[in-house]
matplotlib code that plots the C-alpha trace (Angstrom):
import matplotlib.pyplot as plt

x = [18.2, 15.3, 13.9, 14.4, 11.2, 11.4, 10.8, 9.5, 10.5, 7.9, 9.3, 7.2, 10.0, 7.9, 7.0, 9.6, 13.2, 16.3, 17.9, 16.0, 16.8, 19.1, 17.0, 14.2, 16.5, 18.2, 14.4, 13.5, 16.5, 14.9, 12.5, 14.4, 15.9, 14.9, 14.4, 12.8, 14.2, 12.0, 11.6, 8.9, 9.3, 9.7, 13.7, 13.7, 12.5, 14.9, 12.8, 13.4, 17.2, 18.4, 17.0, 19.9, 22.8, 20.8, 19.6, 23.2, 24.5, 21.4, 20.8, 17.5, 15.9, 14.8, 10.9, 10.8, 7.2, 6.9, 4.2, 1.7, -1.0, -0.7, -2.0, -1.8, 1.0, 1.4, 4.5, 1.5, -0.2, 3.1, 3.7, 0.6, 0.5, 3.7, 2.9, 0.0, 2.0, 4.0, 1.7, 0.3, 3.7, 6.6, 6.8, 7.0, 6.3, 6.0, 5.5, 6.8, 5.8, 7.4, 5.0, 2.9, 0.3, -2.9, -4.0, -2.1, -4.7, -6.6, -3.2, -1.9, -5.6, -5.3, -1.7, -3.2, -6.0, -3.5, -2.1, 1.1, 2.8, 2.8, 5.4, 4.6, 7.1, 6.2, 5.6, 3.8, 1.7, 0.9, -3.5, -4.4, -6.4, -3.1, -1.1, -3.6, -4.3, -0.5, 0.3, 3.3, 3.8, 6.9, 6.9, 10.4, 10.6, 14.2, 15.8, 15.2, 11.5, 11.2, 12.9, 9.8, 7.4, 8.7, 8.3, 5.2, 3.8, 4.7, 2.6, -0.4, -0.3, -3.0, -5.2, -4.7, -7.9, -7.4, -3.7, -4.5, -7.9, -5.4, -2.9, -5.1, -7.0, -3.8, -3.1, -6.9, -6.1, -2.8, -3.8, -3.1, -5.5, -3.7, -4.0, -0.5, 0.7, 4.1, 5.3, 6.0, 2.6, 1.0, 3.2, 2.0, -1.5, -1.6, 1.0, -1.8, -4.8, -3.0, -0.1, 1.1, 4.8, 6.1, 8.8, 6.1, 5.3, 8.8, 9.7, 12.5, 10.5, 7.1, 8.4, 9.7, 6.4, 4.4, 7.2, 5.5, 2.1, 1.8, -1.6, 0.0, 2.6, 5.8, 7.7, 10.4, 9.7, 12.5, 14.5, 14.6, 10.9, 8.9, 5.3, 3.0, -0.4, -3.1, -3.3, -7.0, -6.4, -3.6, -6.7]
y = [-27.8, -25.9, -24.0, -20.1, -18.2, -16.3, -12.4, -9.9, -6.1, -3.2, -0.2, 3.2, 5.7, 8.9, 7.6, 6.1, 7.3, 6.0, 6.2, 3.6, 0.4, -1.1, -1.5, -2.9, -5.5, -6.4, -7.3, -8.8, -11.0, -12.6, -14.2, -15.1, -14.1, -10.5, -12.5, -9.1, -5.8, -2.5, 0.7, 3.0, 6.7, 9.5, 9.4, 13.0, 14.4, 15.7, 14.7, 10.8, 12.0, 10.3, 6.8, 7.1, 5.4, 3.2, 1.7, 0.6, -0.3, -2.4, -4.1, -2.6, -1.8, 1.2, 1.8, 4.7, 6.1, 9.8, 12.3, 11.7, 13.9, 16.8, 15.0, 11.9, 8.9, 6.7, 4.9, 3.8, 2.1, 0.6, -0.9, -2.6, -4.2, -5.6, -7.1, -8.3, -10.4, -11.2, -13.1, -14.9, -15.8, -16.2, -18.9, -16.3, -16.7, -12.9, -9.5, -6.3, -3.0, 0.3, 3.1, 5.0, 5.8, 3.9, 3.6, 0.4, -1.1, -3.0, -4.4, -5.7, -7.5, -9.2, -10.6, -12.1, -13.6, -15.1, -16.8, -14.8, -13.1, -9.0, -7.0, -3.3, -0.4, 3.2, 6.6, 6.6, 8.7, 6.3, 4.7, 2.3, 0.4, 0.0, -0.5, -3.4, -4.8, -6.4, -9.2, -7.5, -3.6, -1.9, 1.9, 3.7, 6.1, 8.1, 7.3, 10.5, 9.7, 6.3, 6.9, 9.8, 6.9, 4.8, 7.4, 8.4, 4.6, 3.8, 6.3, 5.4, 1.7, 0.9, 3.4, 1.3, -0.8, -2.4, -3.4, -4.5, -6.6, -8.4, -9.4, -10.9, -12.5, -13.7, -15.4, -16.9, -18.7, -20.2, -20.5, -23.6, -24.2, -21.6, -18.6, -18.6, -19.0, -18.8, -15.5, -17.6, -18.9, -16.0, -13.7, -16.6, -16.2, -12.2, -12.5, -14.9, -12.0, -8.4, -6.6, -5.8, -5.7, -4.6, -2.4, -0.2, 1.1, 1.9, -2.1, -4.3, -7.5, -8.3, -9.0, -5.6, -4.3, -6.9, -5.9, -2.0, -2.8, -3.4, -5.2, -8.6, -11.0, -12.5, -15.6, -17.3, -21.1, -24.1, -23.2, -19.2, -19.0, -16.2, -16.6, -14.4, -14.0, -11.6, -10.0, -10.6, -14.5, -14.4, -12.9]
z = [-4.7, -4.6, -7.3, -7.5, -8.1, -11.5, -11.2, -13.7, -12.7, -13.7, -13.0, -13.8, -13.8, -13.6, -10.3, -8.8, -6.8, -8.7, -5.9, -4.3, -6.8, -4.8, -1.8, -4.3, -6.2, -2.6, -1.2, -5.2, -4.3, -1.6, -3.4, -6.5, -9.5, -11.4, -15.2, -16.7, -16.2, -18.0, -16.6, -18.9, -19.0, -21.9, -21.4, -23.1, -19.8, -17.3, -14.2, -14.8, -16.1, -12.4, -13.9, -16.6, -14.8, -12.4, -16.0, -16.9, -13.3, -13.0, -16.1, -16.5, -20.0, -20.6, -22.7, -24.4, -24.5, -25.9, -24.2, -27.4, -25.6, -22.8, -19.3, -20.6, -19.6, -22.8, -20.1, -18.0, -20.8, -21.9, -18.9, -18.6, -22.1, -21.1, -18.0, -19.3, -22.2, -19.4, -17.7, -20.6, -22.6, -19.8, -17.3, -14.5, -10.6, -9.6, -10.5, -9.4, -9.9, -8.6, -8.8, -6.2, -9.3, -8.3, -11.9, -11.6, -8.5, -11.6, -13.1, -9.5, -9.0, -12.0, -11.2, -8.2, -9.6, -12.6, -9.3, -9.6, -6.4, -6.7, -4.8, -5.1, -4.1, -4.2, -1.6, 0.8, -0.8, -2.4, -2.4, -0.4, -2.9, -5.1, -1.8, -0.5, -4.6, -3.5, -2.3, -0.4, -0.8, 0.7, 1.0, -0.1, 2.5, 3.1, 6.3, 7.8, 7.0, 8.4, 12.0, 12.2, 11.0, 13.3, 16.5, 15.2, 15.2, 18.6, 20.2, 17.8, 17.1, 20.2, 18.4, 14.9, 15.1, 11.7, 12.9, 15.9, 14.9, 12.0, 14.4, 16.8, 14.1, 13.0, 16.9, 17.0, 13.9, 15.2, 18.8, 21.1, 24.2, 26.3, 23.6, 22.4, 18.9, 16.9, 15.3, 12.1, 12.1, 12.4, 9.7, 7.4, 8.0, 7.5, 4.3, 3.0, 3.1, 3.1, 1.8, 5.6, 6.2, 9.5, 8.1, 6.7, 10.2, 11.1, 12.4, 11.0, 12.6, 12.9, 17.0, 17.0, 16.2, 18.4, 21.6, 20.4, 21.3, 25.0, 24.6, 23.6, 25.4, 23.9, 25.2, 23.4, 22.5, 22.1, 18.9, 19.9, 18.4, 19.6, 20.9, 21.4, 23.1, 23.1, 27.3, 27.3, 26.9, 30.5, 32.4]

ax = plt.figure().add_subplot(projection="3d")
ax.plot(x, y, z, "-o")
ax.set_aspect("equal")
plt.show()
């Protein structure tokens, strides 16, 4: 049986929808189990009150960090002490951290380097460099939101030259003689340098979001495996 991956769960509550922990632990579960539970946040303030049930129904801990200064977040400092003992003094695979604050880009770099896998959720307001610091990063949009992302990104996603130069880097490094490579394949090879995930511009799959872009060509393979080719290659 294999071995599930060990989880440690980061969650800055000043910065983060309550509402959305289900969806986090329910992608979390995919990759194992959620061993560490803490979300940080002065619990006196009513803006984080929403966090207050979640905490019980989901097992979470909450870290109480009072406001010791005006504009400044003694939570965020918390947090990263924590994860930083974490990675030294528990036997854990990967980190998550829900936040859209970039202060924690720094944090999620070091993670990486400590060989440890980063999931990041937050807005999507939230900074690139914090956003691509993960190894995966997952934006917690409301439904409403991400059917508009999802229209939005169909009419633009030929005009995405960083998107569109990472997937076909992605098929030139999993190519066979005749251009085409598998869909597995290639999702491997962009999970290994970036944080993309398909769902973040409105698609469930990465085909769904390949079938989007009419500049590549998808076949399915023995064992319902897509392929896909870049259009310049069937010329």
């Amino acid at each position: 049986m294999e071995e599930k991956q060990k989880i440690a769960l980061f969650i800055d509550a000043d910065n983060a929808p309550a509402n959305k922990i289900d969806t986090i632990l329910s992608e979390l579960a995919k990759y194992g189990v959620v061993n560490i539970r803490r979300a940080y946040g002065n619990w006196k303030k009513p803006a984080i009150k929403p966090w207050e049930d979640t905490l019980l129904e989901s097992a979470i801990q909450p870290i109480q960090q009072f406001d010791l200064t005006k504009g400044k977040n003694a939570s965020d400092i918390a947090l990263v002490i924590d994860v930083m003992d974490v990675l030294y003094t528990k036997n854990i695979d990967v980190i998550c951290l829900v936040s859209s604050d970039c202060d924690f880009t720094p944090l999620a770099t070091r993670a990486v380097q400590e060989g440890k896998v980063v999931i990041g959720f937050g807005e999507r307001k939230s900074a690139m460099p914090f956003v691509n610091a993960c190894s995966k990063f997952l934006y917690l949009d409301e439904p409403e939101d991400r059917e508009k992302v999802k229209k939005a990104a169909s009419k633009s996603l030929k005009g995405d030259a960083k998107l569109i130069n990472l997937l076909r880097q992605a098929i030139e490094a999993n190519e066979d003689d005749k251009g085409w490579a598998g869909l597995g394949p290639i999702g491997a090879h962009i999970s290994n340098q970036t944080s993309f995930d398909s769902r973040n511009y409105g698609f469930k799959k990465l085909s769904d979001l390949f079938k989007a872009i009419d500049l590549f060509e998808l076949k399915k393979a023995p064992g319902n495996q897509y392929l896909v080719r870049d259009k310049r290659k069937s010329k």
